[in-house]
matplotlib code that plots the C-alpha trace (Angstrom):
import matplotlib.pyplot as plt

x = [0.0, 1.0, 2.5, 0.8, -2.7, -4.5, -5.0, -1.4, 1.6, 3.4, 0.3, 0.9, -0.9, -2.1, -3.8, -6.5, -7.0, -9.9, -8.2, -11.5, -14.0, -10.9, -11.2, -14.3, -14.3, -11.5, -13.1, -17.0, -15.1, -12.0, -13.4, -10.3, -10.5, -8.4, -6.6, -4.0, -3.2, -0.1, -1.3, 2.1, 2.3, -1.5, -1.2, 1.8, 0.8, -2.7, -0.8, 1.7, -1.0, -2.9, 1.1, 0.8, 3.6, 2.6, 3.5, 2.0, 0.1, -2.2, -4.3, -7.3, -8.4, -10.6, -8.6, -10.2, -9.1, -7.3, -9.5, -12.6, -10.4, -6.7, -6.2, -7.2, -5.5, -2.3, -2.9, -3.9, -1.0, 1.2, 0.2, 0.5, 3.8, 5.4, 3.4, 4.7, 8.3, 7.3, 6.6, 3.1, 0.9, -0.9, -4.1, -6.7, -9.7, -10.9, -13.2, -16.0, -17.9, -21.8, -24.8, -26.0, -28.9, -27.6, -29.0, -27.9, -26.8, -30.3, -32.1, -33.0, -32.5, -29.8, -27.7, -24.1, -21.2, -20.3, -16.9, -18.3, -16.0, -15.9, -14.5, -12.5, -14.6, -14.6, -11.3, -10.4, -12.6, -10.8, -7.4, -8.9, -9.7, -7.0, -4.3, -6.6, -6.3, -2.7, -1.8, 0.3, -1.6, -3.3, -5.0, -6.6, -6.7, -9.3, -9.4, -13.4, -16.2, -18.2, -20.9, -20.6, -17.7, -19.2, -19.7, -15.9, -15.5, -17.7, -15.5, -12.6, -14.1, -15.1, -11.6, -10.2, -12.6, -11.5, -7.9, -8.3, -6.7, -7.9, -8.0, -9.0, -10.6, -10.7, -12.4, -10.7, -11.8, -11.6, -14.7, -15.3, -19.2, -19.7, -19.4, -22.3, -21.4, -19.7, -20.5, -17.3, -17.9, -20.6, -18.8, -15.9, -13.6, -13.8, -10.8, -12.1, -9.4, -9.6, -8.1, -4.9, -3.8, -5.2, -3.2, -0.2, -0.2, -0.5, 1.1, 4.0, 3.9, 1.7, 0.7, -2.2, -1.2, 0.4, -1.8]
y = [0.0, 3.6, 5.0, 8.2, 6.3, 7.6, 3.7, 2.9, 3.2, 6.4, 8.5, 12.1, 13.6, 17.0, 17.3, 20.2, 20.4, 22.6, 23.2, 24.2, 21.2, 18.3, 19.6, 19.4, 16.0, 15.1, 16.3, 14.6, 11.7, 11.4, 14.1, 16.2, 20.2, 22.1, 21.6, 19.3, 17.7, 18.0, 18.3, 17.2, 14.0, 13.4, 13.8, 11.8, 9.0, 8.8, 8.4, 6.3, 4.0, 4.2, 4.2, 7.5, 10.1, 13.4, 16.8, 19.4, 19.9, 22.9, 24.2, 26.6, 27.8, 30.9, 33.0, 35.6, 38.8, 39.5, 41.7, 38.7, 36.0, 36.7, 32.8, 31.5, 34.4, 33.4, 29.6, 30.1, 32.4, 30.3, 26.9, 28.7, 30.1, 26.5, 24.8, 27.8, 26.4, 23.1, 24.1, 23.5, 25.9, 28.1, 30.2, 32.1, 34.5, 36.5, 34.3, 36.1, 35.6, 35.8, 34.4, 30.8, 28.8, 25.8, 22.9, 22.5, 19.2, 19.5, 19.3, 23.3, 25.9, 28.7, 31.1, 31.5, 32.8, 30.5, 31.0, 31.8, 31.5, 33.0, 32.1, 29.0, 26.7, 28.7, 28.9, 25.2, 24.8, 27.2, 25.6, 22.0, 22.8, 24.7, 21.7, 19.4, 21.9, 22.3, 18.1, 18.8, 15.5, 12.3, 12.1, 15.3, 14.3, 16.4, 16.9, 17.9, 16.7, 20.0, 18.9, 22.6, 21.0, 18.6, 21.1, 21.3, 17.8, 17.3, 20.4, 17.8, 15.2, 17.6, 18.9, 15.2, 14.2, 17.2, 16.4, 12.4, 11.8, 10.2, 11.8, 10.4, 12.4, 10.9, 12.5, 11.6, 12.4, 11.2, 8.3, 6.9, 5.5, 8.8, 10.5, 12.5, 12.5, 9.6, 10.4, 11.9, 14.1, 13.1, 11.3, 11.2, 8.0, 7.8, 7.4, 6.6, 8.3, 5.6, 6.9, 5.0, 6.5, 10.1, 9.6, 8.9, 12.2, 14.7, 17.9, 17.5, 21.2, 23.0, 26.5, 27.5, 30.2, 29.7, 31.0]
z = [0.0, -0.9, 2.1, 1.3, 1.4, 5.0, 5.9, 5.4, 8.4, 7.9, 6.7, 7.5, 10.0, 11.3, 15.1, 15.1, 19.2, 20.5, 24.4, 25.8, 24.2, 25.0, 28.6, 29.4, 27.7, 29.5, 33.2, 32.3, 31.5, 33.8, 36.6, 35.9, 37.1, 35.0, 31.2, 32.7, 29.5, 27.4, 23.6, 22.1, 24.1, 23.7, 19.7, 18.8, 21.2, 19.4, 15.9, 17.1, 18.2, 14.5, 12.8, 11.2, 11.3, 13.1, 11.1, 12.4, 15.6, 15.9, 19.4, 19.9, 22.7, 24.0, 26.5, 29.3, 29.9, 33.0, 34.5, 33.9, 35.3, 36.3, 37.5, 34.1, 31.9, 33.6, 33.3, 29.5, 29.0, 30.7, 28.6, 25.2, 25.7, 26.6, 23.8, 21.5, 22.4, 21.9, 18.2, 18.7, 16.5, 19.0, 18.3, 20.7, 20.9, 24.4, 26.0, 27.2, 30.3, 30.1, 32.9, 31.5, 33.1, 34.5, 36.1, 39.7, 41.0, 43.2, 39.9, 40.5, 37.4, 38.6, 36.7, 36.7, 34.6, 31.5, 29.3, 25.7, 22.2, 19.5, 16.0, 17.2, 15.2, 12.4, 12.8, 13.0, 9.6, 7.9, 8.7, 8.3, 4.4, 4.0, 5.0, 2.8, -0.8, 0.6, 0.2, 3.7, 4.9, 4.7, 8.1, 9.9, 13.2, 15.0, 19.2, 19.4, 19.5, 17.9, 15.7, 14.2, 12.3, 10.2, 7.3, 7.4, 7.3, 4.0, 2.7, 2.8, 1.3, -1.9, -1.7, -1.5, -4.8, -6.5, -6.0, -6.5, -3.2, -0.2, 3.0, 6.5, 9.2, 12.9, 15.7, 19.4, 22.3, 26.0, 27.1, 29.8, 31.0, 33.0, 29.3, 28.6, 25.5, 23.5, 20.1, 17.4, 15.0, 12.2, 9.5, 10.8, 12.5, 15.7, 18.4, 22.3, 24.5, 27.6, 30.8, 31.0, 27.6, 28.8, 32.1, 30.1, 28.2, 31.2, 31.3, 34.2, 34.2, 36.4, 35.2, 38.2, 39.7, 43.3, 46.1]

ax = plt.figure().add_subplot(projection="3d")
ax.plot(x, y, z, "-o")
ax.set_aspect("equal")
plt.show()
């Protein structure tokens, strides 16, 4: 088989992570408080395990302002610059805070303040189709589980029939049976992230602010 072919060992391989939908996979499944893992390690071991090469490894996140949140502007601040030295391909938007109706763990409606992005999925599209007209890839590797990117997806597939290539897309994220969620991205493969290969990908680095 033609190494190039996405099925075959050393297909190329771009991660798209989005930081803030891999955490709170990561902490329904796993119970995890904070961003704790380390995208680089989480990435390559994922392709290693599927025998593709890793190129390129891209994250997006939302960031607040300081003012909004100084513990998690530092923490976000922090993360990007050591994944920025670790060559991994850092962007982010201001995360804005706005009141959300939530549903207490006593089954009560309440209110309280909820993160809100904007343009990272739009974002992530953009890039996705862009790396599949490109030919930089046989296997986009996506870290979400946003059914807002399914239109993206089928933008690949048109730009992979256009080019008469094949291109793969997988969808991993972290699952455990406390998911709420276990579904991938429509039309997409699917890679379950169990816990021991999650565990094994943490960041050794703590960026929390001391106290």
């Amino acid at each position: 088989m033609d190494a190039r072919h996405p099925q075959a060992v050393g297909a190329r391989a771009i991660a798209f992570v989005d930081g803030q939908n891999l955490f709170y996979a990561a902490k329904d499944a796993f119970g995890y408080e904070y961003p704790n893992y380390d995208v680089l390690k989480l990435a390559r071991r994922v392709c290693s395990d599927k025998g593709w090469v890793l190129t390129e490894t891209r994250f997006y996140t939302g960031v607040p302002a300081a003012e909004d949140s100084p513990f998690w502007n530092h923490f976000w601040q922090a993360k990007l610059a050591q994944m920025g030295r670790m060559n991994v391909v850092v962007y982010s938007r201001p995360l804005k805070y706005r009141n959300a109706v939530v549903k207490l763990p006593d089954g009560r409606a309440g209110t309280q303040l909820v993160g809100q992005e904007k343009g990272i999925d739009i974002r992530i599209a953009l890039e996705m189709v862009r790396a599949a007209y490109e030919g930089r890839c046989d296997v986009l590797l996506v870290f979400s589980q946003d059914q807002d990117l399914t239109e993206a997806v089928a933008e690949v597939g048109w730009v992979a029939r256009q080019a008469r290539r094949e291109l793969r897309i997988a969808c991993a994220f972290p699952d455990s049976p406390t998911s709420r969620n276990s579904r991938g991205i429509d039309k997409t493969d699917w890679i379950r992230i169990d816990r021991a290969t999650y565990d094994a990908c943490i960041d050794t680095r703590d960026y929390r602010p001391k106290k």
